[in-house]
C-alpha positions as CSV (number, residue, x, y, z in Angstrom):
1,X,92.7,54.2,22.0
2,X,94.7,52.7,25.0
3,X,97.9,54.0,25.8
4,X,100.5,51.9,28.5
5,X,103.4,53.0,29.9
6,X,105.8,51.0,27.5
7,X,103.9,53.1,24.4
8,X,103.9,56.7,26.9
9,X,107.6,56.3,26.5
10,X,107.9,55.5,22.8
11,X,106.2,58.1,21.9
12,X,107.8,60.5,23.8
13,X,111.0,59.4,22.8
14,X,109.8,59.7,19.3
15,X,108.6,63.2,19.6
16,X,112.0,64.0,21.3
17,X,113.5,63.3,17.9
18,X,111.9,65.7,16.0
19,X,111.3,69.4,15.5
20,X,107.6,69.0,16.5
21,X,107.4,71.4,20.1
22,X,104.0,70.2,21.0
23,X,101.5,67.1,20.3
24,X,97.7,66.7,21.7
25,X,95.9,63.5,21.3
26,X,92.5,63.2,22.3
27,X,89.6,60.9,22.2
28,X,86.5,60.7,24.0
29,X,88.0,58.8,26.7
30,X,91.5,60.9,27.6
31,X,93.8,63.8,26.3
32,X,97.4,63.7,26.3
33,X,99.4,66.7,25.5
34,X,103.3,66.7,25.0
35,X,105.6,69.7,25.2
36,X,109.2,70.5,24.5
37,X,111.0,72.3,26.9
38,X,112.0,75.6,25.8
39,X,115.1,75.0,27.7
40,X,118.4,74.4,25.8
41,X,118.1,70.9,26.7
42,X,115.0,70.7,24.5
43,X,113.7,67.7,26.7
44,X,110.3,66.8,26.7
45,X,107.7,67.6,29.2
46,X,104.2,66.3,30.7
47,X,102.1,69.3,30.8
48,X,100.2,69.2,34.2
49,X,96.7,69.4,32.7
50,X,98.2,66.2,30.1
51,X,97.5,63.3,32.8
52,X,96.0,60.3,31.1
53,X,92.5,60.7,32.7
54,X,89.2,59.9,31.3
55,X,87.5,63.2,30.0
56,X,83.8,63.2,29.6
57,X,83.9,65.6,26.3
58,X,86.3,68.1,24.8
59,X,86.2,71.5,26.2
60,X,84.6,73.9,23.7
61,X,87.9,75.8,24.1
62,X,89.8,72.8,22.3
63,X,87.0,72.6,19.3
64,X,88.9,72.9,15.9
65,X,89.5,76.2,14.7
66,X,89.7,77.5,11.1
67,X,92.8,78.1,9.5
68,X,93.9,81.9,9.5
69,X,96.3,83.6,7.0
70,X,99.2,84.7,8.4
71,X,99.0,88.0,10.0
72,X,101.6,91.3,10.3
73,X,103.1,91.4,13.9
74,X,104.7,94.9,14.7
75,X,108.0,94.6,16.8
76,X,107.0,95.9,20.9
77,X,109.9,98.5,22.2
78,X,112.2,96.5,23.8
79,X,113.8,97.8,27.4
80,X,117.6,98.2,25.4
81,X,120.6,96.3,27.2
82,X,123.0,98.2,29.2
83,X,125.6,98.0,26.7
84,X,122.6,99.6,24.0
85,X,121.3,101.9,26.4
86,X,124.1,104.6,26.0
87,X,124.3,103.9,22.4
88,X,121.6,104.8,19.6
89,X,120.9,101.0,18.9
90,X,117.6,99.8,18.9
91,X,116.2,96.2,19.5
92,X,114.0,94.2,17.6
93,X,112.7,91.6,20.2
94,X,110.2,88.7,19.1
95,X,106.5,89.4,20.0
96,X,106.0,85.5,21.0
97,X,107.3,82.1,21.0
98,X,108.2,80.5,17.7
99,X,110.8,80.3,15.1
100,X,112.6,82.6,13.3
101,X,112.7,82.5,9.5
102,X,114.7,85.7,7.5
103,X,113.3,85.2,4.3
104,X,109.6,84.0,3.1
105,X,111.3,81.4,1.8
106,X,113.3,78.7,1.7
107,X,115.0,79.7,-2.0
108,X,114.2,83.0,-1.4
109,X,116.5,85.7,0.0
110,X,116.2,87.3,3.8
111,X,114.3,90.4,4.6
112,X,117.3,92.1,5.5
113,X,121.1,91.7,5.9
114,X,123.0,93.3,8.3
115,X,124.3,96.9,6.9
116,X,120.9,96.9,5.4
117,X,118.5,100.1,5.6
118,X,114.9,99.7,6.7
119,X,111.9,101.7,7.2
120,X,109.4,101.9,9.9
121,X,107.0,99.0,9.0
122,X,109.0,97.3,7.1
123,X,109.2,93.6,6.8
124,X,112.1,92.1,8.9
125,X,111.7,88.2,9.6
126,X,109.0,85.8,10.3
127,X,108.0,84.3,13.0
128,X,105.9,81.0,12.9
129,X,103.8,79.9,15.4
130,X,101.4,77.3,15.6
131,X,101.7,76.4,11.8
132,X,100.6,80.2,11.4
133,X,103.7,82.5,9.9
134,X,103.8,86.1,11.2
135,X,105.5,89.0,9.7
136,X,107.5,90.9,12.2
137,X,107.5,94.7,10.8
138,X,110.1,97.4,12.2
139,X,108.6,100.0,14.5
140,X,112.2,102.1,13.5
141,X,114.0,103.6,10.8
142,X,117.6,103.2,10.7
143,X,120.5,100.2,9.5
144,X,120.4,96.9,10.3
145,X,123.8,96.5,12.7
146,X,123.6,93.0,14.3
147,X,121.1,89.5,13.7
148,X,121.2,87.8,16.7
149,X,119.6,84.6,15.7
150,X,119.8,82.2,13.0
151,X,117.9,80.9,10.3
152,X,115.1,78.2,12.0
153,X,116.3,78.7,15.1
154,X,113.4,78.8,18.1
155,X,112.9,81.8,19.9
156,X,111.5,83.0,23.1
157,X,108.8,85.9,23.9
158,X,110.9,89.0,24.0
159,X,114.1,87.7,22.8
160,X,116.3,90.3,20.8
161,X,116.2,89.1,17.7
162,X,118.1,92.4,15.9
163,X,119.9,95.1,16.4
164,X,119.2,98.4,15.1
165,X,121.2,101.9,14.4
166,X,118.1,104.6,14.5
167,X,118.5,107.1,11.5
């Protein structure tokens, strides 16, 4: 598989119109990767190592992996805000990058609402990554005072995603 220029940039452009944030293609004579930028702009990027060079064999690194079921992810303290610090608020931040989903479901209803009480390892969102959906659990007690984020909206790596009144 021969890729020119003319077909570089269709496909690009094609990615750039969907919600995919990253595509590999790889035979045994070159591997192209394409990222979105996690910018607002949500352009997309060359990735250094995604030249269009002739690679002898896949790294062992890259070898297919087996599917994994998704796993429980428990919410790091986060360093509060300034306007939080001298409050009692807690924040849930996201343990990586991915998107945020409130319920497990599409039909179904969210984890939690704001005014909602929750329990220290409680179920609070999802985050997905990688096709793999990871339940974010509280690490505090307390009410549910602010979501931050919406519904299938990306997120960064230590991004509030809630805000929390410890009981």
């Amino acid at each position: 598989m021969d890729l020119d220029f003319s077909e570089l940039r269709q496909l690009v452009a094609a990615l750039d119109q969907t919600d995919i944030a990253e595509l590999t293609l790889k035979n045994p004579s070159f591997e192209l990767t394409l990222r979105k930028a996690t910018a607002p702009s949500q352009s997309v990027v060359l990735a250094a190592d995604a030249a269009v060079q002739p690679v002898a064999s896949p790294p062992p690194a890259l070898a297919a992996t087996p599917a994994v079921a998704p796993t429980a992810v428990t919410a790091a303290p986060a360093a509060p805000p300034a306007a939080a610090a001298a409050s009692d608020l807690y924040e849930i931040t996201s343990p990586m990058v991915g998107t945020f989903y409130r319920s497990p479901a599409p039909d179904e209803s969210p984890f939690v609402d704001t005014g909602d009480r929750i329990k220290t390892g409680q179920t609070v969102c999802i985050i997905e990554a990688m096709k793999l959906m990871n339940e974010l659990e509280a690490e505090v007690s307390g009410e549910i005072v602010e979501i931050l984020v919406q519904n299938a909206e990306p997120v960064e790596f230590g991004q509030p995603l809630m805000r929390v009144k410890q009981s």
